[in-house]
C-alpha atoms as one frame of an Amber mdcrd trajectory, in Angstrom:
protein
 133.246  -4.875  36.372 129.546  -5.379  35.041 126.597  -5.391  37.631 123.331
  -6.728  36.125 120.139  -6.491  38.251 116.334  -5.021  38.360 116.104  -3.469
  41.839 117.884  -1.329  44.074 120.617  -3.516  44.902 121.927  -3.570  41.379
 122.504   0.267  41.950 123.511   0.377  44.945 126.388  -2.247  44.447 127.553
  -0.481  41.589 127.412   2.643  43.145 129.650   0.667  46.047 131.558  -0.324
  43.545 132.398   3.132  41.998 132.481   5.203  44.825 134.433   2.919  47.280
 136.776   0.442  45.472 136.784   2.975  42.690 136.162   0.350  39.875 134.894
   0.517  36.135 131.500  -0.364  36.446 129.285  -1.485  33.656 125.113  -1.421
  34.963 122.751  -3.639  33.296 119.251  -3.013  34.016 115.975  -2.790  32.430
 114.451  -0.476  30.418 113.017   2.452  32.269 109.507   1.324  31.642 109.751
  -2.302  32.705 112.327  -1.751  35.472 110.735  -3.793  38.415 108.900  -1.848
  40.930 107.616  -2.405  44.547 103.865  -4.700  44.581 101.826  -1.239  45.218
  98.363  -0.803  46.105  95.730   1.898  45.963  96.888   5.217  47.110 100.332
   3.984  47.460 101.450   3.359  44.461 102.324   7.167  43.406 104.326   8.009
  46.405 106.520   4.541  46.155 107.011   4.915  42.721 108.305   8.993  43.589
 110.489   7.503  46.234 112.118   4.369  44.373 112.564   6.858  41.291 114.295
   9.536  43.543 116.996   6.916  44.596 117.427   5.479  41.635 118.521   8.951
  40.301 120.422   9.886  43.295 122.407   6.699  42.832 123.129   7.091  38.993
 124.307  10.476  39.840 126.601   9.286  43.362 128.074   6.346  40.429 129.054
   9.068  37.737 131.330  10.468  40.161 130.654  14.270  39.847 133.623  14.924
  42.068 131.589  16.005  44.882 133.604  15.118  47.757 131.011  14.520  50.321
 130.914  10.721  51.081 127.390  11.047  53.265 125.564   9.173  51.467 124.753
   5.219  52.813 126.021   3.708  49.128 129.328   5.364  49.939 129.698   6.778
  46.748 130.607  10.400  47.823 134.121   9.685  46.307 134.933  11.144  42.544
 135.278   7.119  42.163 135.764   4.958  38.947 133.731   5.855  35.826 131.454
   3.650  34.488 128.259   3.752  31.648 124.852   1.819  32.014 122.986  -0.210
  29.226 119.022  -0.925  29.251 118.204  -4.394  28.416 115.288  -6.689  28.712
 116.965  -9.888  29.558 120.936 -10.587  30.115 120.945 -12.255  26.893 124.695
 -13.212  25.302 124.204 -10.254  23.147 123.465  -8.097  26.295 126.885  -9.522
  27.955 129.210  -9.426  25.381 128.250  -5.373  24.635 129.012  -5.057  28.346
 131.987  -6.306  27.987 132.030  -9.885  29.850 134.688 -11.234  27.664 137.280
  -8.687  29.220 135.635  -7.870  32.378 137.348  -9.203  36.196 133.941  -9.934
  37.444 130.245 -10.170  37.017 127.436  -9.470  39.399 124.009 -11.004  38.593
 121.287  -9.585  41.048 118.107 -10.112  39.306 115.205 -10.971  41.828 114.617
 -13.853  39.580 116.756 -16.690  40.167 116.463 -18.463  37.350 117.501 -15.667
  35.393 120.620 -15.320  37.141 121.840 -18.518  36.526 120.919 -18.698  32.569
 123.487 -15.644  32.661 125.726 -17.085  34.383 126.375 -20.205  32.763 126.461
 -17.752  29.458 128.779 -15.734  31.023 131.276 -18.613  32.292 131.138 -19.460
  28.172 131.851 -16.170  27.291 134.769 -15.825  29.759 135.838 -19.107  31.789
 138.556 -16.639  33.989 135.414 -14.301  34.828 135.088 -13.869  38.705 130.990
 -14.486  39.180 128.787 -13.977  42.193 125.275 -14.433  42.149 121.860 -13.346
  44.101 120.155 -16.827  44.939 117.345 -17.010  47.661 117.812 -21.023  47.458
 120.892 -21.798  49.565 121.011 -25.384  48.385 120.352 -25.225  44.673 123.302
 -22.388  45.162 125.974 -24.954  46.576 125.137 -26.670  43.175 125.623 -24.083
  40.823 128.853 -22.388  42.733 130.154 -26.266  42.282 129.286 -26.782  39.085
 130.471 -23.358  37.836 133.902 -23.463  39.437 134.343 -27.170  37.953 133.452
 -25.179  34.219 135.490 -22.937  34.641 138.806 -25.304  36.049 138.119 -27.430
  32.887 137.825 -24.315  30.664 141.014 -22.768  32.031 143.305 -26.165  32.519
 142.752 -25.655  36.469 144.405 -22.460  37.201 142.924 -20.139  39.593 142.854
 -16.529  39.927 145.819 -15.244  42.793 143.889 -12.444  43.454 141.088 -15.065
  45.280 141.392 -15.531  49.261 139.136 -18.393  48.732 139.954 -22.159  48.060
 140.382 -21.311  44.466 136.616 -20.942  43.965 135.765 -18.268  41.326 131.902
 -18.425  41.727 130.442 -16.953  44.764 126.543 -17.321  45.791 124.906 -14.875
  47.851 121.569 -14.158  49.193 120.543 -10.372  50.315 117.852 -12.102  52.755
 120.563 -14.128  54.249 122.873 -11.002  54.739 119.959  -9.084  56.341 118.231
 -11.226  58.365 120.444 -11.908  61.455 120.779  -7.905  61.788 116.787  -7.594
  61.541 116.158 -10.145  63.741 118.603  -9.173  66.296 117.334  -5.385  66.027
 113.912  -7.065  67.300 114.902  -8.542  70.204 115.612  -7.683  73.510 119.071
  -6.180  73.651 120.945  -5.589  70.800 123.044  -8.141  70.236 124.290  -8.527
  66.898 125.235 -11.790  64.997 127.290 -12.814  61.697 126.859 -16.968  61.107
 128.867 -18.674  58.401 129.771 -22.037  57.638 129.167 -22.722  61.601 131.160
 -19.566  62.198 129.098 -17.382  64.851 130.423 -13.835  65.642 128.294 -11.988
  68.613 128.443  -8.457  68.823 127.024  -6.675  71.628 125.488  -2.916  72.196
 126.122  -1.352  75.516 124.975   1.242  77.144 127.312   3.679  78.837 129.085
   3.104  82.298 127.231   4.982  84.857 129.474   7.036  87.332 131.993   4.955
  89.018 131.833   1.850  87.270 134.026   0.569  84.343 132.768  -1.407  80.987
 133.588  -4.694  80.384 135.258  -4.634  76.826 134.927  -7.708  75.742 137.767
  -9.492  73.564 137.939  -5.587  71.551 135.600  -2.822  70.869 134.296  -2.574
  67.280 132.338   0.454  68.019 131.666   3.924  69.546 127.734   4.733  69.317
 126.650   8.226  68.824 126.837  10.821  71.396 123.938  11.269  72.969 122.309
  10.343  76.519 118.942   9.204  75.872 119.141   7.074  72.827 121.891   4.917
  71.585 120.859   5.903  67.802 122.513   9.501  68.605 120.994  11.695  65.753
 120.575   9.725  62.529 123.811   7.120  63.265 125.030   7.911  59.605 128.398
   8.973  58.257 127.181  12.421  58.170 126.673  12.881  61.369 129.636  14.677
  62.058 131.251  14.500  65.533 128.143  12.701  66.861 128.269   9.740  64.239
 129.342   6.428  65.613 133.145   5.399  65.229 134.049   2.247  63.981 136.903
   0.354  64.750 138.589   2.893  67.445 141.959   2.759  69.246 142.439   2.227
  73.234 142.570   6.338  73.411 139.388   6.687  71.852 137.889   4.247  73.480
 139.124   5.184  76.916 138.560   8.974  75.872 134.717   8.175  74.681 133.052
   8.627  78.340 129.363   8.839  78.109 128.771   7.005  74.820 127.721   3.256
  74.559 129.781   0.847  72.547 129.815  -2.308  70.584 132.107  -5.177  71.640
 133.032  -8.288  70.399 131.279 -10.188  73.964 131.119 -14.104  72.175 133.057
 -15.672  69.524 132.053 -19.898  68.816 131.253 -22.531  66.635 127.589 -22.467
  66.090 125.780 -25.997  66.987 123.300 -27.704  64.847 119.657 -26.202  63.898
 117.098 -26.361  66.162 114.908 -30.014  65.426 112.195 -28.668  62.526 108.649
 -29.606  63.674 106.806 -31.821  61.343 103.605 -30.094  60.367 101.940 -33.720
  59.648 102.597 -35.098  63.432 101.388 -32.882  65.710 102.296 -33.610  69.196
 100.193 -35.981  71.734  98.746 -33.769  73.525  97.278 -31.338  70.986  95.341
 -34.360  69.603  92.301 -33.610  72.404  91.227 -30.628  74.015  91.454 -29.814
  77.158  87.948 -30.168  78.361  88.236 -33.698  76.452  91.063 -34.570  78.537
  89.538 -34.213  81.197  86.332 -35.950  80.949  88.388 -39.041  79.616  90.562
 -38.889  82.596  87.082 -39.121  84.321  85.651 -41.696  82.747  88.581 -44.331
  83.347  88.214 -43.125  87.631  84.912 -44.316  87.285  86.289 -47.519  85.621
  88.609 -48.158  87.894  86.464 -47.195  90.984  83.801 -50.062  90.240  86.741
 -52.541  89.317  87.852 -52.148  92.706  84.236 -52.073  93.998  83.400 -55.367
  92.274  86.591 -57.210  93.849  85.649 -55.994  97.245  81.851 -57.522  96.784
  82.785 -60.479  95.405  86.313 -60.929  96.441  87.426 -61.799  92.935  90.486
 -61.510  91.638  91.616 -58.255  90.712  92.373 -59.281  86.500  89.555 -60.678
  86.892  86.890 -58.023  88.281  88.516 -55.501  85.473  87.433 -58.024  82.639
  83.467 -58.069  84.059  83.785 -54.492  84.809  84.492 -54.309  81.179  81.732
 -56.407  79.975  79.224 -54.742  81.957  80.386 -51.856  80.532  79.867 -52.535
  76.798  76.797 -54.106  77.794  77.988 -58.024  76.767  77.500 -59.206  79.961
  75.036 -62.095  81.273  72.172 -60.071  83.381  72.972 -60.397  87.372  69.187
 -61.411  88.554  70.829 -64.486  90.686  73.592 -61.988  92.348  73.342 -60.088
  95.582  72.185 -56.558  95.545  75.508 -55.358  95.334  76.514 -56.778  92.613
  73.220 -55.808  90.743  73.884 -52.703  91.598  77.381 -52.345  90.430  76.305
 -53.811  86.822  73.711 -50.995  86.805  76.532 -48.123  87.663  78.587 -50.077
  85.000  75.785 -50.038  81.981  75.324 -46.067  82.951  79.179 -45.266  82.832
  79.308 -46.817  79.502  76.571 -45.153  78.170  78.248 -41.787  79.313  81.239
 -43.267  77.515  79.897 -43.702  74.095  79.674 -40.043  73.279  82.530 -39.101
  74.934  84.792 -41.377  72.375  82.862 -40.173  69.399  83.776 -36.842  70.393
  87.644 -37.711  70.600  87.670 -39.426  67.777  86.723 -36.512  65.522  88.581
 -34.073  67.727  91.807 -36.426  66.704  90.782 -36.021  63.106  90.159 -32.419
  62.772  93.765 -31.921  64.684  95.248 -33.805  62.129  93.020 -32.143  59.235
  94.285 -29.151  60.415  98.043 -29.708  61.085  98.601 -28.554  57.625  96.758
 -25.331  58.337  97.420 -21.794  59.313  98.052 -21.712  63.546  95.928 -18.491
  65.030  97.595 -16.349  68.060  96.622 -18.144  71.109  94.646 -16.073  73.635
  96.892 -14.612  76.361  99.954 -14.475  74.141 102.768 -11.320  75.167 105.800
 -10.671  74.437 106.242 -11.744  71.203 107.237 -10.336  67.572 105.156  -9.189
  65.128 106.538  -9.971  61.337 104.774  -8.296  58.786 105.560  -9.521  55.583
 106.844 -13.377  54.575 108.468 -12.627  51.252 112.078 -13.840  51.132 113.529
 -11.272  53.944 110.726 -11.918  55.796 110.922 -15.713  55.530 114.400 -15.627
  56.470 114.103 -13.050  59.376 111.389 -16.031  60.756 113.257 -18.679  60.434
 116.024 -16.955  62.494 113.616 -15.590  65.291 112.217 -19.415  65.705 116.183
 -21.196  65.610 116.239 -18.536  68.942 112.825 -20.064  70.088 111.463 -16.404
  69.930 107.238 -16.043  69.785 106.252 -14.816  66.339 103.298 -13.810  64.896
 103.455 -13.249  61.199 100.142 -10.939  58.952 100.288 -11.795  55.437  98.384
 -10.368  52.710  99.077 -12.830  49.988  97.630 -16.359  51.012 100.430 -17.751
  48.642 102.747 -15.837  49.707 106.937 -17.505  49.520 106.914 -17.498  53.282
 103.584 -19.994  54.054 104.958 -23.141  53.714 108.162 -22.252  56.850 105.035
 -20.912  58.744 103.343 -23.749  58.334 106.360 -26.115  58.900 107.351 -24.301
  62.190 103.523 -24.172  63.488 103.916 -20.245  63.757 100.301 -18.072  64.219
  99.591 -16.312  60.889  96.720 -13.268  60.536  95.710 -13.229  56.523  95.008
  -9.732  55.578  95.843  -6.196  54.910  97.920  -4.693  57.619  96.469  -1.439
  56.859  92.947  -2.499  57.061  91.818  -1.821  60.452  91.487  -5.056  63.084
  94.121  -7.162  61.043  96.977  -5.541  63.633  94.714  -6.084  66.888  94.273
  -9.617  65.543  97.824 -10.364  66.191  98.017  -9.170  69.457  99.723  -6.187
  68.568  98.938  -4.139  72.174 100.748  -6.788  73.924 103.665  -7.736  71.452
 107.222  -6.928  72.270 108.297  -5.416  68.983 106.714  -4.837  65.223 108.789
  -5.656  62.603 107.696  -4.369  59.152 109.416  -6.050  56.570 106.866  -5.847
  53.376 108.170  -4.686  49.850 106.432  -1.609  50.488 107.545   1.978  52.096
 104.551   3.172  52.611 102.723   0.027  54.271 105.653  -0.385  56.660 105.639
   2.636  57.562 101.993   2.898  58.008 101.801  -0.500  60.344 104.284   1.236
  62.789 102.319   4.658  63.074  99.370   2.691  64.010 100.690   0.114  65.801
 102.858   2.980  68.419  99.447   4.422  68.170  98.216   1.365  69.895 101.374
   1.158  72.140 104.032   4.033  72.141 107.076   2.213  73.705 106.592  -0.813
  71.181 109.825  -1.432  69.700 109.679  -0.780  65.830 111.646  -1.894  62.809
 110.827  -0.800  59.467 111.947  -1.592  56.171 112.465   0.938  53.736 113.457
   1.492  50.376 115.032   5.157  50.065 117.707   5.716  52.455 116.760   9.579
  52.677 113.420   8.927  53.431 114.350   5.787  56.031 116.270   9.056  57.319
 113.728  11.239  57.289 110.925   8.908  58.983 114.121   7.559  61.597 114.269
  11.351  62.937 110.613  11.853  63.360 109.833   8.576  64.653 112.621   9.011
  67.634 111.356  12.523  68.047 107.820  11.610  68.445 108.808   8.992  70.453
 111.462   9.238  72.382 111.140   6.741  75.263 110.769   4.188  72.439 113.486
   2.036  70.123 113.311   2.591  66.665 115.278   1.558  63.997 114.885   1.934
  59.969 116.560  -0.747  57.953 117.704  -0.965  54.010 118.280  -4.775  52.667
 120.557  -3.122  49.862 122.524  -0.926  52.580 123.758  -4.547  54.292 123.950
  -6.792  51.517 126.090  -4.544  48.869 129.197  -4.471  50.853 129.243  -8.424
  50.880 128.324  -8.468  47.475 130.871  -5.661  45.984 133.635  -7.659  48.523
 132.762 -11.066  46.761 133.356  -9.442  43.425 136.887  -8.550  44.547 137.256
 -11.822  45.265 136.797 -11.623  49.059 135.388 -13.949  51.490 132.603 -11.611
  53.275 131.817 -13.795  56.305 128.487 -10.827  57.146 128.016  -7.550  58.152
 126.650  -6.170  61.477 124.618  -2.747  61.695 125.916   0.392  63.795 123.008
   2.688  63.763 123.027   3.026  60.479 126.056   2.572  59.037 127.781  -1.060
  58.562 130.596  -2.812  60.019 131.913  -5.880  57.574 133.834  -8.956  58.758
 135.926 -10.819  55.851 138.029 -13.635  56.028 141.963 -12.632  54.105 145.198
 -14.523  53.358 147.967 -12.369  54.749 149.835 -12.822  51.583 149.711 -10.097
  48.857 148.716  -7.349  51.745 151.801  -5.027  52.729 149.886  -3.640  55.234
 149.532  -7.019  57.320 152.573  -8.827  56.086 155.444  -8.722  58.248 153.728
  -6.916  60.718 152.399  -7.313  64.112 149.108  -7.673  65.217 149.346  -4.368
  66.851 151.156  -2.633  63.902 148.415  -4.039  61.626 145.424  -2.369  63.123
 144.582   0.760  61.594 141.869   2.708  63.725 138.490   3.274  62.074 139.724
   1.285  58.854 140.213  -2.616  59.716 141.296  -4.780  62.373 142.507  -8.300
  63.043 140.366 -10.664  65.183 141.372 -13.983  64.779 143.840 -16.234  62.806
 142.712 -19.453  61.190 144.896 -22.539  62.606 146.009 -24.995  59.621 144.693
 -28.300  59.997 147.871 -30.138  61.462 150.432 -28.462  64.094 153.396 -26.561
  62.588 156.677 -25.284  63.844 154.875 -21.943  63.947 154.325 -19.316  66.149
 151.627 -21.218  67.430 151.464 -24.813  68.805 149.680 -27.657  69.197 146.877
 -27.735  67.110 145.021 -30.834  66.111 142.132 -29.565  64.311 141.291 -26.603
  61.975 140.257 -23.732  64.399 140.153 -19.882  65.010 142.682 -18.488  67.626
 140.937 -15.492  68.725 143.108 -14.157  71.536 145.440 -13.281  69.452 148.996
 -11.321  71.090 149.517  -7.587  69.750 153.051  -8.959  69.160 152.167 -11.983
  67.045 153.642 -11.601  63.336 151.681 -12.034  60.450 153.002 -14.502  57.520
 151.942 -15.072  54.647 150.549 -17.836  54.795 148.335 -17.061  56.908 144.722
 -16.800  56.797 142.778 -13.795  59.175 139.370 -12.625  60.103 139.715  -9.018
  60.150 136.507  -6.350  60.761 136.621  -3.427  58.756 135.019  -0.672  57.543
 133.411  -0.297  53.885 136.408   2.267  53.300 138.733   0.374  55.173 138.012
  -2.929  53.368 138.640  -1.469  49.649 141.832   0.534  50.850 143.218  -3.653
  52.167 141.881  -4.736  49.241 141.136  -3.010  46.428 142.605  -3.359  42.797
 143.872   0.271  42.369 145.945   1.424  45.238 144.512   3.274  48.162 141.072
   4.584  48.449 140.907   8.229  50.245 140.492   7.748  53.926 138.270  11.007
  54.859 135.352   9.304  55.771 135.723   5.594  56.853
């Protein structure tokens, strides 16, 4: 297999890769001078550039395979795993493809940060090798469709429509995947209140939920099955660091009924809500703002006041004169815009109501002017950046709107959660959603003192810090549980020891407080090392900090689900079968009546698996390679 990339998810996948599915990996990346770094500035710039250069080396060394035997690591390559060698190159040029070996190669991963650099190698690569399985790092989800479309119809007119059997898929061979996608459902949940934990796909929506444990007496609901067992510990679901190498206090994945039943005093995570997700919430227009928001309050008012005063002397000039009521409007009117004939020859009253009328319109005159430019500076500014509104609480602050950040928004608002986003970068990728959803945005350094305060960070729910660098991140949530110790922090970070390292201290410090450290590689290289053997990986849902995959399988091909029960099938801490896919039109089958394509999800332990049959199974990264790997059976010592 050949990875190509510039970042930290091209190692980490092929350490994945090596260490877990126990492939040949070939790594593309750049040269070690022009390899792309985290946007640094001033005084951090020499301690991210330590810490990015520290896990790339701990990487290359997990991906050699020394033999160690640990498997603590969060890229999972403690295994001997497959060998592999690494080339430097500038661009994925053909040259650069066909010395890694594309021509001969089962698969491809292109992970540049650049998008349009992954496609040019693509469609080289489909040239090269029209049988090559491809998968692809593209942040936009619509030119994607495209390209998977148009490579897959290359590649059936290249290879007289044959597919590869290996693929659990419709007989694509070109999968498109975006690490902000993966990640952003898990950050967002993280943010919220509660824990709940969502994969979407295709209008797929799996819900995961984090409970705390049972107090005395009562018993815990367990949902449709329990995925997880959180670390042991009393005061904070994280347990100690919530990583593989943990020992005895790490979470458990996947356990049996005795585990689960045995597990008393330790929170879990349950599969609570499985549906078909609805529509999008209705995107706001930034160029039609609402009604209402056209005029001020104050403006409001006073126009509200000014048509009681028209309507008062209306009524007051049909009493006088007894006229009818259409009628005593229209000279209310007119003595209002001052077009009306003088009233020497009238009574008193009716003098005097001319005279009340002349001053209400003068009062009148202003107040229009004032609404009309109040209507045109609304609309002047509908385009613009929204501030925080005074007396806003409970909300999120989002630090960062590159393309997790964007992402992580756009999910918050489709829950109709309050965000506040600070930005540095006025042109940053993430303006134009802000804009679009009308969410407040501070422009400015987060770690310039005031630019925190100005986004209401003493009275905000939870921080999440999601910039491209360690050290601002983790910067922003010192001084923001400064402000407020029991805010609820997520941070971003690069180097999985150090996201370790600051995890520990951070829960120490604070111990009445959530926190949670998160790495964008760490969730989205599972999907991506699945999709390269040719599996369907529907998302991935965080436990503390390891990662719990859901994939979508044909039966057929798998000795360990074909033939078998449900019940035989499930293999404690390694995989597990949730649901079976329905075909489209009812069958003689085991199961009946079926008029549309659906998921069964409560499943019988005594239902038999075919072969035909398509699952949705949750498994571990371990688990997942054993089911489906290329080369036999992975070693099971630390799933």
């Amino acid at each position: 297999m050949v990875v190509c990339g510039d970042d930290g998810l091209a190692h980490r996948l092929a350490a994945e890769l090596r260490g877990v599915y126990r492939e040949q990996v070939t790594l593309v990346v750049p040269p070690s001078g022009r390899q792309a770094r985290q946007p640094v500035v001033g005084r951090a710039r020499a301690a991210s550039a330590a810490l990015l250069d520290r896990f790339n080396a701990a990487v290359n060394r997990t991906g050699n395979g020394a033999g160690n035997g640990s498997g603590g690591n969060a890229s999972g390559g403690g295994d001997a795993g497959g060998a592999g060698r690494e080339l430097e190159a500038a661009e994925p040029t053909e040259e650069v493809l066909a010395e890694a070996g594309v021509d001969r190669a089962a698969a491809l991963a292109l992970v540049y940060d650049d998008d349009e650099t992954n496609i040019r190698a693509a469609l080289t690569a489909r040239r090269l090798n029209p049988r090559l399985r491809l998968v692809l790092r593209l942040y936009n989800r619509r030119l994607g469709r495209h390209i998977e479309s148009l490579l897959d119809q290359s590649a059936a007119l290249a290879t007289g429509g044959s597919r590869d059997p290996g693929l659990d898929g419709a007989g694509t061979s070109t999968t498109v995947l975006s690490d902000a996608d993966t990640a952003a459902p898990a950050l967002a949940a993280t943010a919220l209140v509660g824990t709940s934990k969502v994969v979407e796909t295709d209008g797929l929506l799996l819900r995961a939920v984090e409970r705390q444990p049972p107090r005395p007496g009562e018993v815990a609901d367990p949902g449709l099955c329990t995925l997880a067992l959180l670390s042991a510990t009393s005061n904070d679901p994280a347990g100690a660091d919530g990583s593989e190498g943990s020992g005895e206090q790490a979470p458990q994945l996947l356990p049996d009924e005795d585990a689960v039943a045995a597990a008393t005093g330790r929170g879990t995570v349950v599969l609570e809500q499985v549906a078909y997700s609805g529509p999008p919430l209705p995107v706001v227009r930034a160029g039609v703002p609402p009604f209402a928001s056209l005029f001020s309050r104050r403006l409001r008012w006073s126009l509200a006041g000014l048509g009681a005063c028209v309507v008062a002397l209306a009524v007051a000039l049909m009493v006088i004169t007894r006229d009818h009521p259409l009628h005593a409007t229209y000279v209310t009117l007119l003595d209002l815009f001052a077009i009306n004939d003088p009233a020497h020859n009238e009574d008193s009253g009716r003098q005097i109501l001319q005279l009340l009328s002349g001053f209400v319109g003068l009062l009148m005159l202003p107040v229009l002017l004032a609404a009309v430019l109040e209507a045109l500076g609304t609309f002047r500014n509908a385009s613009a950046l929204r501030k925080p509104p005074r007396g806003l609480s409970g909300h999120v602050v989002l630090l960062g709107l590159g393309k997790i950040g964007t992402r992580v928004l756009t999910r918050l608002r489709e829950m109709d959660i309050p965000v506040v986003c600070v930005e540095g970068d006025p042109e940053a990728r993430g303006m134009a959603t802000a804009r679009r959803l009308r969410v407040p945005v501070v422009l400015g350094d987060v770690t310039q003192e005031g630019v925190l305060e100005a986004a209401k960070i003493h009275r905000a729910h939870s921080l999440l810090a999601l910039t491209s660098v360690d050290t601002t991140n983790l910067e922003a949530v010192l001084y923001g549980r400064s402000v407020r110790p029991d805010l609820r922090v997520v941070l971003r970070l690069y180097d999985d020891d150090f996201a370790t390292a600051v995890y520990r201290t951070l829960r120490g410090a604070h111990p009445g407080a959530l926190t949670r450290s998160r790495s964008v590689t760490h969730l989205a290289a599972p999907a991506f090392a699945g999709a390269m053997m040719g599996r369907q990986i529907l998302g991935a849902i965080p436990v503390e900090r390891r990662v719990l995959l859901f994939a979508a399988v044909r039966v057929a091909g798998h000795p360990q689900l074909e033939g078998k029960t449900v019940g035989e099938a499930f293999r404690a801490g390694a995989w597990r079968v949730l649901a079976l896919e329905v075909p489209e039109t009812s069958g003689g089958g085991q199961v009946e009546g079926v008029r549309e394509p659906r998921l069964v999800w409560d499943l019988p332990g005594t239902y038999v698996l075919r072969g035909e049959d398509r699952v949705v199974l949750a498994a571990t990264r371990r688990g997942l390679a054993e089911l489906l790997g290329r080369r036999g059976a992975v070693r099971r010592a630390d799933v």
